[in-house]
C-alpha positions in Angstrom: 0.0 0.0 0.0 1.1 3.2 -0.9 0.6 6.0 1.7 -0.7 9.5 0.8 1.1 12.6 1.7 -1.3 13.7 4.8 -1.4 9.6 5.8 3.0 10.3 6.0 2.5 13.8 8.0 0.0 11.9 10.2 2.6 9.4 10.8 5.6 11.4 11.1 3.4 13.6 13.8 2.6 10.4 16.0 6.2 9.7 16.0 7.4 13.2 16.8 4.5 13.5 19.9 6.0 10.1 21.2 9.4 11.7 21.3 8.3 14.7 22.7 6.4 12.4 25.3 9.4 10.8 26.2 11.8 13.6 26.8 9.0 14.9 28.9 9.4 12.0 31.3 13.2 11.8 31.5 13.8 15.7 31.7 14.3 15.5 35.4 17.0 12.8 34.8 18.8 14.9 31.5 18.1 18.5 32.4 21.5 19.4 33.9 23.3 16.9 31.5 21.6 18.7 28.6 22.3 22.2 29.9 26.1 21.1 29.9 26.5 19.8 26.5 27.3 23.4 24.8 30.4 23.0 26.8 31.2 19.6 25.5 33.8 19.0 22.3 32.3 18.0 19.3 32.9 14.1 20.4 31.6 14.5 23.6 28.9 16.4 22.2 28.2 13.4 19.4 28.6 10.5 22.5 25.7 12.7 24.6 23.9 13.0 21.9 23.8 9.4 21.2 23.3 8.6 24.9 20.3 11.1 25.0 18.7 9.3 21.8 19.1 5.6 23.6 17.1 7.0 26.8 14.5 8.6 24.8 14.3 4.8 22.7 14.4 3.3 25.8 11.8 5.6 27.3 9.4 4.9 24.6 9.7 1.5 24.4 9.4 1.0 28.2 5.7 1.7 27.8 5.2 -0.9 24.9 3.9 -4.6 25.1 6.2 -7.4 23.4 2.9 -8.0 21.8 3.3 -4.5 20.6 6.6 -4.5 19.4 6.1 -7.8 17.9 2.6 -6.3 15.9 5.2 -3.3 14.3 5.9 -3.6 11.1 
């Protein structure tokens, strides 16, 4: 099936509410990490950046079933 422009936004918007979600509930845990990372080196800056995409995954998926994860396509 192909998907229609507004059926791709629609998509895409679920997904970026779910990451907004998630960084929501770990802000207390990243806030002073995040306010630090202007301060970083570029690598540093790449590793916490990294780091902070993992907790948001792992945020996410915390909430999921393994009956949801095993329905996604």
């Amino acid at each position: 099936m192909v998907m229609t422009r507004d059926q791709a936004i629609n998509r895409w918007k679920d997904v970026v509410s779910t990451v907004f979600w998630a960084e929501e509930s770990i802000s207390a845990e990243w806030d002073a990490r995040l306010k630090a990372a202007p301060n970083m080196t570029h690598e540093e800056q790449m590793k916490f950046a990294d780091d902070y995409c993992e907790a948001i995954a792992t945020e996410i998926v915390s909430s999921t079933t393994d009956e949801q994860l095993a329905a996604i396509e």
